[in-house]
C-alpha positions in Angstrom: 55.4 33.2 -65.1 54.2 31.4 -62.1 50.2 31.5 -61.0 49.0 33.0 -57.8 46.2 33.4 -56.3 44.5 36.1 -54.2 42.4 36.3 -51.7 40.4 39.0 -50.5 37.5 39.4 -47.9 34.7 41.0 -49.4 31.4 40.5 -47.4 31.5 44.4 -46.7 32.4 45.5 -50.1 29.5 47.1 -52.0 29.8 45.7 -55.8 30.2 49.4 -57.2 33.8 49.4 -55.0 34.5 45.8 -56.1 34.5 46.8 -59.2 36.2 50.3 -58.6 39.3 47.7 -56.9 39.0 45.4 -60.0 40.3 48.6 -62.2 42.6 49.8 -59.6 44.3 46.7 -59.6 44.3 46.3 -63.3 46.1 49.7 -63.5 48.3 48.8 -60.5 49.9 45.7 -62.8 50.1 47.9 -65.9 51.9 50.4 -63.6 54.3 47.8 -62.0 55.0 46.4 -65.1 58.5 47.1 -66.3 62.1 45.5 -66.7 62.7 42.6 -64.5 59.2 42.5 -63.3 56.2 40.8 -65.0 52.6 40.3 -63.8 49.1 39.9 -65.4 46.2 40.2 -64.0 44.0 37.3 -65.5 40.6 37.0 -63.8 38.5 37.0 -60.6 36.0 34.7 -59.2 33.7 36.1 -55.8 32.2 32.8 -53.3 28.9 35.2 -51.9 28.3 32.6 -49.1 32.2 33.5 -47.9 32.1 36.7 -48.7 35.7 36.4 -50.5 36.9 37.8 -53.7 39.6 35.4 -55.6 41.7 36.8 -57.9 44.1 35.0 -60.6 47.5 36.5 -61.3 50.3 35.4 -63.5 53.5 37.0 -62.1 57.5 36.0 -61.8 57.1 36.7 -57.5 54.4 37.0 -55.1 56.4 40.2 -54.2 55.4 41.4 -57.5 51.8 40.6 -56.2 52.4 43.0 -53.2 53.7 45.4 -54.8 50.7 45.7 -57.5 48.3 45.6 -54.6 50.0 48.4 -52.6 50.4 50.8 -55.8 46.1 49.9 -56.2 45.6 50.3 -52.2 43.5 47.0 -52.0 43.6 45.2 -49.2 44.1 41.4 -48.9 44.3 38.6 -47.0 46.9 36.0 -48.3 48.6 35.0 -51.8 49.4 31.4 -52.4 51.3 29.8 -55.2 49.0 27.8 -57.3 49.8 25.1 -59.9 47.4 25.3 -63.3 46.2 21.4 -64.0 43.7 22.5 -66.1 43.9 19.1 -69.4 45.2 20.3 -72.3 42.5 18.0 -74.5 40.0 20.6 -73.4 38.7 23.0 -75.9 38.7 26.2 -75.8 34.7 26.6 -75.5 35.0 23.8 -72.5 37.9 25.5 -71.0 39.1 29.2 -71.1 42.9 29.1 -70.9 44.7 31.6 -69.0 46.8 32.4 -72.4 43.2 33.4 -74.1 43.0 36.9 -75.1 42.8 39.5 -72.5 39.6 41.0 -71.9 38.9 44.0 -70.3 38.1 44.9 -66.4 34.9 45.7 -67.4 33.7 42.9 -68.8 34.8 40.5 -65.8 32.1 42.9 -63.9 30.1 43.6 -66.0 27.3 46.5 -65.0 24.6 43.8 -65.9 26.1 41.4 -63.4 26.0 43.8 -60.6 22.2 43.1 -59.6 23.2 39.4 -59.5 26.3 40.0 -57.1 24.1 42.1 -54.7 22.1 39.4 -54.5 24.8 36.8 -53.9 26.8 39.5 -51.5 22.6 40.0 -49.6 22.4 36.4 -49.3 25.8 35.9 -48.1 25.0 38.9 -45.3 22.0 36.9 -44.2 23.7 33.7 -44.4 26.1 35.0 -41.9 23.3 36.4 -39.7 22.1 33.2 -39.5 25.3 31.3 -38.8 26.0 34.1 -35.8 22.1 33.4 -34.6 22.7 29.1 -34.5 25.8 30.2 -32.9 24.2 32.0 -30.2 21.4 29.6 -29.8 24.4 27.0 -29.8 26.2 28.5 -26.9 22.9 29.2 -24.7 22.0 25.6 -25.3 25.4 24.7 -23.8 25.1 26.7 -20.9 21.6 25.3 -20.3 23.2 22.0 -20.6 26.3 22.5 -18.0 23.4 23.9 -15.6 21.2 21.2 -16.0 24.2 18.5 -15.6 25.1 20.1 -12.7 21.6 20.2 -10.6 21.8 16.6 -12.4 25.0 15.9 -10.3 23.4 17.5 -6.8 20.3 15.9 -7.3 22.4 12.2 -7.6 24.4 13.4 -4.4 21.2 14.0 -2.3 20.0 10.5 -3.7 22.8 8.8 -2.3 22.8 10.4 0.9 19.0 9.6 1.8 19.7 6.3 0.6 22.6 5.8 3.3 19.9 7.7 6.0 17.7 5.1 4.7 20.2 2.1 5.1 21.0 3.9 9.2 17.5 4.0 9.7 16.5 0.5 8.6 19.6 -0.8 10.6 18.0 1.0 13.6 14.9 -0.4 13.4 16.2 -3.9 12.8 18.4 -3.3 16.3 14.9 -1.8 17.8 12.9 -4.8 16.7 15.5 -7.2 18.3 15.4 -5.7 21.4 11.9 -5.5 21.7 11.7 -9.4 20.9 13.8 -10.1 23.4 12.5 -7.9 26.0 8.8 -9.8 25.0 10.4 -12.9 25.8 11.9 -11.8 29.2 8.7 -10.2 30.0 6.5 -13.8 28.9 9.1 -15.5 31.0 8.6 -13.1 33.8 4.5 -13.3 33.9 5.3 -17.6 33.1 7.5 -17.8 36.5 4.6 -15.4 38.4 1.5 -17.5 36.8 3.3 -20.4 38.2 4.2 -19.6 41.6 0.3 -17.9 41.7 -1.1 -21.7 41.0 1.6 -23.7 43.1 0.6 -21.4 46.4 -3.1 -21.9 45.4 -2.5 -25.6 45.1 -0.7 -25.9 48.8 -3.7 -24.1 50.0 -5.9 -26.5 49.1 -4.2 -29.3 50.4 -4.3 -27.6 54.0 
């Protein structure tokens, strides 16, 4: 038999129904099993920070996998094909094989676990809370961001456009200046050409 392995969302799964879906699945295999079809059901593992429920079949087809799961009425959300690498110089207190003796659905979840995986499942609830709250945070900080780079953008726009006022301005002035200069020097050479025309005729007068 080939393994598989199943994976199952269960972040809103109370552990009373995970263990309810344990046992229907366990029946489910013993149901479907029959001529031409085998498939075990050989353990489960639950990751509380995912909130996922991984289950461990030996079957000859993942169909025989859908077909135990639809006989239980357990959802799920994919089956993969999985290759067992586990070393064969590990012992058996090291290592449980997948050919050890079958235990029971019960004692995979066992009633004294159940405190412990509302914990986990609590913590996992709360882990997600969290995640969804950075996420928020994240996204206002974004928008914050995109405003801010924007009035960033105007603000460099209005920059540039006093500096070019400023560059017309001071090209004005340095026009202004240059005119006035030379309108002071046609004025000095104006009151020059009177001041000397005023002393020549007072000159002449004195000679008479």
């Amino acid at each position: 038999m080939a393994l598989y392995l199943v994976e199952r969302d269960v972040g809103a799964v109370p552990p009373d129904q995970l263990r309810l879906d344990q046992r229907a699945v366990a029946s489910a295999c013993s149901q479907v099993n029959g001529p031409g079809k085998r498939v075990r059901y050989i353990n489960s593992a639950v990751v509380p920070t995912d909130g996922r429920a991984l289950d461990l079949f030996g079957a000859q087809s993942a169909e025989t996998i859908k077909e135990v799961h639809a006989v239980a009425r357990v959802a799920y959300a994919r089956i993969v094909e999985i290759l067992d690498l586990t070393p064969g110089f590990l012992q058996p207190t090291t290592s449980r094989s997948r050919h050890s003796p079958k235990k029971g659905v019960d004692d995979t979840m066992a009633d004294s676990a159940a405190p412990e995986l509302t914990r986990w499942l609590a913590d996992g609830q709360r882990f997600f809370g969290l995640c969804l709250e950075l996420l928020e945070k994240s996204n206002r900080l974004q928008a914050r961001a995109h405003t801010l780079e924007t009035e960033n953008e105007m603000l460099r726009e209005e920059v540039a456009r006093l500096r070019h006022k400023i560059d017309l301005l001071q090209t004005e002035r340095a026009d202004m200046v240059a005119a006035f200069n030379d309108l002071a020097g046609h004025v000095t050479q104006v009151v020059d050409h009177i001041l000397q025309k005023s002393e020549d005729g007072e000159t002449e007068k004195g000679q008479a």
